[in-house]
NUKE-810304 format. One record per residue (C-alpha): x, y, z. Coordinates in nm, 4 decimals. Layout:
<recs>
c1 X | c2 Y | c3 Z
...
</recs>
This chain:
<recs>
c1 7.3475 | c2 12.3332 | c3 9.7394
c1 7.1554 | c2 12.1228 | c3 9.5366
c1 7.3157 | c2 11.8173 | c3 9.3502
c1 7.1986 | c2 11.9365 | c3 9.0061
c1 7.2929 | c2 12.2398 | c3 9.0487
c1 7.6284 | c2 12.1534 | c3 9.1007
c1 7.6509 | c2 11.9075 | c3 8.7905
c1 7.8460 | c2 12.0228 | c3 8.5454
c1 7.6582 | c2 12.0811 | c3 8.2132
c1 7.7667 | c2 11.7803 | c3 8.0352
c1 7.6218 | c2 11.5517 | c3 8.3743
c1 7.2639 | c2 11.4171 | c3 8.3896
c1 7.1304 | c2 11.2255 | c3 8.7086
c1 7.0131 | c2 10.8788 | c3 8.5232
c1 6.8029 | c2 10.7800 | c3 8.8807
c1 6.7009 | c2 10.9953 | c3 9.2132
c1 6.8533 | c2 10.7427 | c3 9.5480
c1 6.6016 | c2 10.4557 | c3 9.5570
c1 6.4934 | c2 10.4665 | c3 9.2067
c1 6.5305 | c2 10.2037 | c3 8.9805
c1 6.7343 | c2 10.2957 | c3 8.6153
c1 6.5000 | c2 10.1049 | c3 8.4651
c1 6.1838 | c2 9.8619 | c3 8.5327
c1 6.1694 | c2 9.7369 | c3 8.1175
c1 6.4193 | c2 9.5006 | c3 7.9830
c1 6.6046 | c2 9.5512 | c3 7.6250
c1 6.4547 | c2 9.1882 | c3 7.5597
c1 6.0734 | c2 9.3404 | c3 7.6971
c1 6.0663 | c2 9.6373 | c3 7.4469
c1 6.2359 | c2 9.4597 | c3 7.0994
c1 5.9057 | c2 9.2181 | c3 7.2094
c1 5.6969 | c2 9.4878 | c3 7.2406
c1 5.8074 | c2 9.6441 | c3 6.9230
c1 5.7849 | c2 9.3374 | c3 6.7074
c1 5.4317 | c2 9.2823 | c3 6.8378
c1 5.3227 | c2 9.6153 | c3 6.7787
c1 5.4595 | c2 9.6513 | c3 6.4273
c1 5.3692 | c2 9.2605 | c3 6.4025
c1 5.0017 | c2 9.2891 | c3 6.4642
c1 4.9800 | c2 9.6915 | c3 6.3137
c1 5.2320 | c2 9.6816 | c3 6.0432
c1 5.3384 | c2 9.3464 | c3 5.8740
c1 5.4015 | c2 9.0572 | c3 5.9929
c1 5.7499 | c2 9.0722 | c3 5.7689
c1 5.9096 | c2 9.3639 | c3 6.0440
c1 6.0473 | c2 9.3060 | c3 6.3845
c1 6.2178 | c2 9.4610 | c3 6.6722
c1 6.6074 | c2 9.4392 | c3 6.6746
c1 6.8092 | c2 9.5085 | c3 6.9136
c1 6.7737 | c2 9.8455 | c3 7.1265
c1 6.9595 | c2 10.0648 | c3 7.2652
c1 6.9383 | c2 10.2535 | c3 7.5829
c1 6.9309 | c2 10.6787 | c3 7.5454
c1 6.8517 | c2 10.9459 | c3 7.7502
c1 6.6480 | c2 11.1565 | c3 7.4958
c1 6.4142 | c2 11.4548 | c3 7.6173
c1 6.4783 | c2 11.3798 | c3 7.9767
c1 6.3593 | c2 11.0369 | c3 7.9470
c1 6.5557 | c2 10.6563 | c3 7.9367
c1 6.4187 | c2 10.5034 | c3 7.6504
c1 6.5037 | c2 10.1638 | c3 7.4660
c1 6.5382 | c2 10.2517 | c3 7.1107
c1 6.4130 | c2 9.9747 | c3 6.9024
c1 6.4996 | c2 9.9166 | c3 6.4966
c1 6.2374 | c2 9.8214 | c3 6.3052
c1 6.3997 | c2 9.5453 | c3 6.0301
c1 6.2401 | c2 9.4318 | c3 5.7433
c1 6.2833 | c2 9.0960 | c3 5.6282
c1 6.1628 | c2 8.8163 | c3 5.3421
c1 6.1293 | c2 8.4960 | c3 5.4030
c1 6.3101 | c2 8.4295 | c3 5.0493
c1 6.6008 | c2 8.6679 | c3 5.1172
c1 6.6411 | c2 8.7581 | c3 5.4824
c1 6.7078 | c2 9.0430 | c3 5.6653
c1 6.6768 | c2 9.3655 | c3 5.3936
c1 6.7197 | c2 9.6562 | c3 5.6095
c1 6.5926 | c2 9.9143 | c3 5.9053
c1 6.2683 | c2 10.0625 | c3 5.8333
c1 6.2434 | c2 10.2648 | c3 6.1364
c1 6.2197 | c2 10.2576 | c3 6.5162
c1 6.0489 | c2 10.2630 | c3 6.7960
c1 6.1079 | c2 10.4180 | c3 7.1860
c1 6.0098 | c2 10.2062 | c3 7.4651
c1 6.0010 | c2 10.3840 | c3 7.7705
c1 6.2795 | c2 10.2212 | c3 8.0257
c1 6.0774 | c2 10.2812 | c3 8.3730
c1 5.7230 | c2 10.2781 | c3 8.2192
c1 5.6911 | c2 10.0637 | c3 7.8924
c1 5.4999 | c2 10.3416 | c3 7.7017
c1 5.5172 | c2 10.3188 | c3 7.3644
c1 5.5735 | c2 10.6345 | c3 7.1677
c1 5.4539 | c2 10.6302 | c3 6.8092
c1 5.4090 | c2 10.9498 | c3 6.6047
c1 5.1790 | c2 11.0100 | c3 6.4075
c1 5.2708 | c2 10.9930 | c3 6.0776
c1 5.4895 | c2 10.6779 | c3 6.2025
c1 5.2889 | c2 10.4419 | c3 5.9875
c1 5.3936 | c2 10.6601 | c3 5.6508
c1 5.7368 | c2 10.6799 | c3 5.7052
c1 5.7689 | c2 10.3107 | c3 5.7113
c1 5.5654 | c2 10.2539 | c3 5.4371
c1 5.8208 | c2 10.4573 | c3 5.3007
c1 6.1111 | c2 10.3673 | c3 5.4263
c1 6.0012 | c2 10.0319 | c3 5.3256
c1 5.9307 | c2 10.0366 | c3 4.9841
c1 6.2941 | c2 10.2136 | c3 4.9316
c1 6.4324 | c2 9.9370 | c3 5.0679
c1 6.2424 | c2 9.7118 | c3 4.8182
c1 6.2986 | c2 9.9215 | c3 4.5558
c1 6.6495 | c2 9.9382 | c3 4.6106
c1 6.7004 | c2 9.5380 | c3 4.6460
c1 6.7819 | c2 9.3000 | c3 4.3895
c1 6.5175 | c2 9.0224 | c3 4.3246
c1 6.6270 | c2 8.6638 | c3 4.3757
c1 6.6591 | c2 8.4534 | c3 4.0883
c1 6.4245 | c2 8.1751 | c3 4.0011
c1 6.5195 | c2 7.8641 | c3 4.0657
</recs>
């Protein structure tokens, strides 16, 4: 009988015997997020911190993408990113770039101005 077969349907094997569960850190992929959106986005969003999933067969680190201002800190998630846990792929779609605009300019919108001092 083979082992999957004989899961039951709420089981998933994570790793075959001798395979690692994962070759990228949660510290590797909120870097590689924050450089990527760093260097392609603004330099005012970063990588927080990720969370492991199994999504669409794969273990990916599931990084937030937070906006912040150097006058009033940390405003909100934009987004995210998957990093994938074995291979470090990236996986952008393609209208990522658009839905972060927009995601955020809502935040911006939404946020109270500081007063001037």
């Amino acid at each position: 009988m083979d082992i999957e077969t004989a899961l039951p349907q709420n089981e998933y094997i994570i790793a075959a015997p001798g395979e690692p569960i994962v070759n990228i850190t949660a510290y590797t992929a909120r870097q590689q997020v924050s450089g990527y959106v760093g260097s392609h986005v603004s330099h005012l969003m970063g990588g927080g911190d990720p969370t492991l999933l199994l999504t669409q067969g794969r273990l990916v680190w599931r990084v937030p993408i937070l906006l912040s201002s150097p006058r009033r800190g940390l405003l909100g998630q934009v987004g995210y990113l998957d990093i994938d846990a074995r291979t470090g792929q990236m996986f952008v779609s393609p209208n990522f770039l658009s839905q972060i605009e927009t995601h955020a300019q809502a935040i911006l919108d939404s946020s109270s101005p500081v007063a001037a001092s």
